[in-house]
N, C-alpha and C positions, 0 to 999 in steps of 0.2 A: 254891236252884237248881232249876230246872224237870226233870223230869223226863217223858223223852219215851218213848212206846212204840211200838215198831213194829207195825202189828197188819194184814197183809197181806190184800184185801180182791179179789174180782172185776171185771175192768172192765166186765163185766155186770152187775152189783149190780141197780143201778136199773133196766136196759131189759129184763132177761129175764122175763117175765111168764110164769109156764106157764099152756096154755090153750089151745084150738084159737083160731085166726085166718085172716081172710081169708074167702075162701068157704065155704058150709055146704057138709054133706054128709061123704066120707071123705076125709080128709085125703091129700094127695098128697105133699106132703115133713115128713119132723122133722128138727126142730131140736133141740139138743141140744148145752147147755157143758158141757165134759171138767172138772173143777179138781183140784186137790190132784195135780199131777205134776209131776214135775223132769224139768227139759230143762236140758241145753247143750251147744252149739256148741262143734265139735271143728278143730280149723285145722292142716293139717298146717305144720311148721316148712320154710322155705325148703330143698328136696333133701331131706328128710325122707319122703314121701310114700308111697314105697316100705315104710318102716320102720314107718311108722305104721301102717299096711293090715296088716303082719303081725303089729305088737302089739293091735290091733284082734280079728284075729281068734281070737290067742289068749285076748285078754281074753270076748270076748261066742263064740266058739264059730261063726262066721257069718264071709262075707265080708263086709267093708262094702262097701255101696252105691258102684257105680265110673261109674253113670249115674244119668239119672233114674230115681231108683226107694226103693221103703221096703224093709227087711229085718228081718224078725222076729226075733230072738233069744229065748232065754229069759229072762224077766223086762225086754226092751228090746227099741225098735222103733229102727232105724237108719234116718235119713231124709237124703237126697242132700241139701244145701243148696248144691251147687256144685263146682267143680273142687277136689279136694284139701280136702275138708269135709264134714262129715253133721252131723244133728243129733240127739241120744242122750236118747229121751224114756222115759221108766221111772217105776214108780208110788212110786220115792221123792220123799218133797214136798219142798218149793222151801224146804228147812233148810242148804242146804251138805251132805249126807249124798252127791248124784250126783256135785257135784263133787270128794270127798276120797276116792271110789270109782276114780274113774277121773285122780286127781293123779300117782298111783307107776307105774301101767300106762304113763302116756302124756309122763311127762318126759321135755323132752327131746326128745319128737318133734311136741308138738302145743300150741298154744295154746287154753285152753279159755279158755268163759266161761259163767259160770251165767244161763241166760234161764227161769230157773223162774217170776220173778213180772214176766215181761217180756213176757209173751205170752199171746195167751188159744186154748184152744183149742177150736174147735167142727167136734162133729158133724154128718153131713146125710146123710138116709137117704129113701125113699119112691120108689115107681115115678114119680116128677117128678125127686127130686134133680139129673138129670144134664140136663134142661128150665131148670131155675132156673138153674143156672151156667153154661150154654151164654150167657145174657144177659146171663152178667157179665165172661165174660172167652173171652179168643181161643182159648185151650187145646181140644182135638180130645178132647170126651171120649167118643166111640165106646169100645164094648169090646171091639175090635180095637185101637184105638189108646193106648187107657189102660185096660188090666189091672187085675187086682189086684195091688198091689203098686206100681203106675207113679206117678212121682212129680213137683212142678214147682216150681220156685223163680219163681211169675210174681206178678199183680196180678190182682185179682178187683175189678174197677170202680174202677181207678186207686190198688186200695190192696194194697201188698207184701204176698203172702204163699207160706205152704209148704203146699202142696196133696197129699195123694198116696189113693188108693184103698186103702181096708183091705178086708177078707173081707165076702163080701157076706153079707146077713142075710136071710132070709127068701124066698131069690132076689132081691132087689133089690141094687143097689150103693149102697155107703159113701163116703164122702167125707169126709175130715178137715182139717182147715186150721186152720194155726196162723197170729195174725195180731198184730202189735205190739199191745200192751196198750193204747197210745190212742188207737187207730185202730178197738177193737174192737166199741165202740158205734155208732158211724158206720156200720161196715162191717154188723153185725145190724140195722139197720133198713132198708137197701138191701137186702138180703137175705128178710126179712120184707115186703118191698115187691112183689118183684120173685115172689116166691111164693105171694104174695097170691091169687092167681089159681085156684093147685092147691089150695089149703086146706091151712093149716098148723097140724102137732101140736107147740106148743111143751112140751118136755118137763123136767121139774123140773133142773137141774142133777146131774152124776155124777161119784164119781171115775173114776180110770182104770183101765181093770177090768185 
């Protein structure tokens, strides 16, 4: 009998080249894959919603996310994915570990699912970042209008994803996006394209700090 193994791998594997790209000179935006983290999507149960929110916050110490928006917890980043939903990204990896964490907190109030090896996640950092994404999608990213912490369930060049601004670095702003795992090659070299221009520091892949 065959014997099969599961051996969970990046959708970035082959396209992430680290390396400067694009124009010479000082790089204007980084790039930068997140791996090794557990995420999943939390649902509240139909009139549950209420209950969820307070088992939420007894669980993670925070309110959860009630708009657009990310919320930092200890050891957990709560991200809006929508009415009555966030998504619960932690640097435990995509073993079943986030989801048996959060089974007995949330029975009963919330429909989870594990999107640990279902999505990829990439960083974008550089006095350009908010230049490069401004051309890929509708969203206002002024920093009046998108903070640290503001968050968007939209499309970055026709392709879904979750967007939201982390803590800035260096005085620059962050930007993270989670985006379906087969959509994730596609969506980096439109990205890689369209940044071409600022000069770009691809940077070796990280986990999640």
């Amino acid at each position: 009998m065959a014997e099969f193994v599961w051996s969970p791998r990046s959708p970035l594997q082959h396209a992430l080249v680290p390396g400067p790209h694009g124009a010479g000179g000082e790089a204007g935006i980084a790039l930068a894959e997140i791996r090794n983290f557990g995420l999943v999507q939390v649902m509240a149960r139909r009139g549950r919603s209420g209950d969820l929110a307070a088992a939420a916050q007894a669980h993670f110490g925070v309110a959860t996310p009630y708009g657009p928006n990310a919320v930092q917890a200890e050891g957990a980043t709560l991200i809006w994915s929508g009415p009555d939903q966030f998504l619960v990204l932690t640097r435990d990896g995509g073993d079943g570990a986030l989801m048996e964490k959060l089974r007995q907190p949330f029975a009963g109030l919330a429909s989870l699912t594990d999107q640990s090896h279902a999505r990829a996640l990439i960083r974008i950092g550089g006095p350009q970042a908010r230049a490069m994404l401004a051309k890929l999608s509708s969203i206002d990213l002024h920093p009046q209008a998108f903070p640290p912490g503001a968050a968007a369930a939209t499309s970055i060049d026709h392709t879904s994803v979750n967007l939201w601004r982390g803590s800035d670095s260096d005085g620059q702003a962050t930007f993270n996006l989670l985006v379906f795992a087969t959509f994730a090659e596609s969506l980096w070299h439109t990205m890689l394209d369209s940044a071409a221009e600022y000069g770009v520091d691809v940077r070796a892949p990280e986990d999640l700090a």
